[in-house]
Each structure stands twice: as structure tokens, then as C-alpha cells.
C-alpha positions as CSV (number, residue, x, y, z in Angstrom):
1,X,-28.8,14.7,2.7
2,X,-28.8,10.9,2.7
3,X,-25.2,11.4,0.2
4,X,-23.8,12.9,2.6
5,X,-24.4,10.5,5.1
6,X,-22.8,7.9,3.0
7,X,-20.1,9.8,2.0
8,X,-19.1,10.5,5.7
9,X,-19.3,7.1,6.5
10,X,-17.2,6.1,3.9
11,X,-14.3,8.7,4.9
12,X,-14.5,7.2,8.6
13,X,-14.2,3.3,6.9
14,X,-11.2,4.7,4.9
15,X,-9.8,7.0,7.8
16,X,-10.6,3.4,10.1
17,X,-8.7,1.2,7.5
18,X,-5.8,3.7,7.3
19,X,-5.3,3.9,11.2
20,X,-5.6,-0.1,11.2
21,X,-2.8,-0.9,8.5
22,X,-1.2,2.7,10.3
23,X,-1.6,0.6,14.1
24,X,0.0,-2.9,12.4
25,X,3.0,-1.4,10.6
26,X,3.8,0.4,13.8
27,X,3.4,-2.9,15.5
28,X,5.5,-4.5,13.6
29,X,8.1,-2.5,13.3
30,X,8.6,-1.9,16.9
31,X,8.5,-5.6,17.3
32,X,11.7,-6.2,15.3
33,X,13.1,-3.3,16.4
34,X,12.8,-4.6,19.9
35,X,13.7,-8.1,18.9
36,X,17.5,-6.5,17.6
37,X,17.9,-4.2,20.7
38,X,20.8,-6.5,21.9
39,X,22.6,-5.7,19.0
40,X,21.4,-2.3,18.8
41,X,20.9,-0.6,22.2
42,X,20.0,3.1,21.2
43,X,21.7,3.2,18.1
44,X,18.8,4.0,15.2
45,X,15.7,3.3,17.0
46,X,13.5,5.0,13.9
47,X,15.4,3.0,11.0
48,X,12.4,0.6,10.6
49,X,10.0,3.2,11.0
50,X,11.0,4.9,7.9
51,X,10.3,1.8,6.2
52,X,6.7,1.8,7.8
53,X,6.1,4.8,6.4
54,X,6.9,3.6,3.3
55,X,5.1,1.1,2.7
56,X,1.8,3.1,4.5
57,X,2.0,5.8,1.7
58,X,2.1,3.6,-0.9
59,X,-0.6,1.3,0.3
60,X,-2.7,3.8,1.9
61,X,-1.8,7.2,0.9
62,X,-0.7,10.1,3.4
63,X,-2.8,9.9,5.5
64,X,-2.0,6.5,6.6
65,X,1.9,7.7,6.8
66,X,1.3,10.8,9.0
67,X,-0.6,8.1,11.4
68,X,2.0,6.0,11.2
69,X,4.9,9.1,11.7
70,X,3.2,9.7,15.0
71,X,2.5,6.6,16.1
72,X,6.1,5.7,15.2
73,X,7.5,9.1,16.9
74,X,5.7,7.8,20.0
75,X,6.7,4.2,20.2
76,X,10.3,5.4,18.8
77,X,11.3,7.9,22.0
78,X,9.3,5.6,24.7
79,X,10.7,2.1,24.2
80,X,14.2,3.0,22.5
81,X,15.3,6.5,23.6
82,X,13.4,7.6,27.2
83,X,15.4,5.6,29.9
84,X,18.5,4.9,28.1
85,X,20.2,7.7,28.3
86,X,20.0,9.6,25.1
87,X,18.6,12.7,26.8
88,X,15.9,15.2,25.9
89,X,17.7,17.0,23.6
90,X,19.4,14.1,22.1
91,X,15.9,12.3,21.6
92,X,14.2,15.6,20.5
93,X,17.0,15.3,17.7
94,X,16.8,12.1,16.6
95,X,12.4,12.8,16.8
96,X,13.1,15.7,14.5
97,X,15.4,13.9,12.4
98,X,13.2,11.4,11.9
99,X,10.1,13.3,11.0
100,X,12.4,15.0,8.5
101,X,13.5,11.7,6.8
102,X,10.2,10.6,6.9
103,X,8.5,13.5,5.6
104,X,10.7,13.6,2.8
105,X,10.0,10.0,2.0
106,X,6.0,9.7,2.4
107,X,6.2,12.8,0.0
108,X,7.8,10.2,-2.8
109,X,6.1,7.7,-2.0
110,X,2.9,9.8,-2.4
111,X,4.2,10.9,-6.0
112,X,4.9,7.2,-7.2
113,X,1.3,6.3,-5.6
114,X,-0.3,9.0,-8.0
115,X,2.0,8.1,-11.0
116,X,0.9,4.5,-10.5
117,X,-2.5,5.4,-10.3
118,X,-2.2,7.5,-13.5
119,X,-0.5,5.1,-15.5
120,X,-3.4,2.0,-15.0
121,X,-6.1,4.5,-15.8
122,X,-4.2,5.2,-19.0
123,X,-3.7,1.8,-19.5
124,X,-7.3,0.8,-19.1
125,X,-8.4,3.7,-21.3
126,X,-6.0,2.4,-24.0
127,X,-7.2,-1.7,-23.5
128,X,-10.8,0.1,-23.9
129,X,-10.2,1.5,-26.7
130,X,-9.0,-1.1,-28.4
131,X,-11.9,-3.3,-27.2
132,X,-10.6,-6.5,-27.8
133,X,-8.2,-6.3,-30.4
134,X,-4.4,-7.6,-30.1
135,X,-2.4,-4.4,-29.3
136,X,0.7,-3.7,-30.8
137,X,3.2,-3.3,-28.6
């Protein structure tokens, strides 16, 4: 009983670092996004949160990039697109669009995090096995 305890607590202090990292890549992103609005206006108000996404998958796995697709979707259509003329249906677009793009991206990024992973456990297993010993590469 008490494993289970732990192991629940530990998923929340993953799930709580996830939303964290999730929360400051959104945060960032929106801030340069709002920082080129000038030059921008309501033209590509998700590019940078593609990139967000990104980088949450390969830190942080899925998990961390469907927080941040959300999050993103949210922040995206509310300070770029509602107000400015885009539309429902135009914004609902560009949403989906996103989404799309960023599905499609957090699902590579999720393959190179577990062929990473993969590759330095094979590593280590070989630098075990040779305990020591110069390695000829």
C-alpha cells in the first residue's frame, strides 16, 4: 500500500514538473510573439508555439507537449486571433491547423526522445561491459 502511495506521488511531481516547464514555454513564447506583433499583426500567431512544443516533447515527453498544445491553443486564439478580425471560422482554422502541425511534430519529437533514450542505455551497457578497458572505436 505504502508503494503505491509513493508511486502516485511521484506521477503528480512528474505530471507538476511537466505543467511547470508546459506553463514557461507557453510563457515565453507568447511573450515574443507579443513582442513581434507590430510586424506581425495576425499573421502566424502559432509559429512559436510549434517550437514550444518542440522542445516540451523532447525535454518532457508528451505529456508535457499536449499541456503545452492547449495551453498554446488558448493563449494563441485570445491574444492574436479573438478581436482582430480573423473570425470564428478563420481562427477555428488556424486552431485546427495548428493542432495538426503540432501533433505531427510532438509525435517526432517523442520518437527521437525514445531513440535517444535507447541509444545511452546501449551505450552504458557496452561501457559496462567493457569495465574499464580502452574501447575500440
Amino acid at each position: 500500500m505504502a508503494a503505491l502511495g509513493y508511486k502516485t506521488a511521484q506521477l503528480l511531481g512528474r505530471l507538476l514538473v511537466s505543467a511547470l516547464i508546459a506553463a514557461a514555454l507557453v510563457a515565453a513564447a507568447t511573450l515574443v510573439r507579443a513582442a513581434l506583433s507590430p510586424q506581425l499583426g495576425v499573421l502566424s500567431p502559432f509559429m512559436l508555439y510549434v517550437a514550444a512544443v518542440l522542445v516540451a516533447g523532447l525535454a518532457r515527453g508528451p505529456v508535457c507537449g499536449l499541456m503545452v498544445m492547449a495551453a498554446a491553443g488558448f493563449c494563441g486564439v485570445r491574444f492574436f486571433l479573438a478581436g482582430e478580425g480573423a473570425g470564428f471560422a478563420g481562427w477555428i482554422t488556424a486552431l485546427m491547423i495548428f493542432w495538426g502541425v503540432s501533433a505531427l511534430v510532438l509525435a517526432t519529437a517523442n520518437e527521437l526522445r525514445v531513440h535517444i533514450h535507447d541509444t545511452m542505455h546501449r551505450l552504458a551497457a557496452a561501457l559496462r561491459r567493457h569495465d574499464g578497458h580502452s574501447l575500440n572505436i
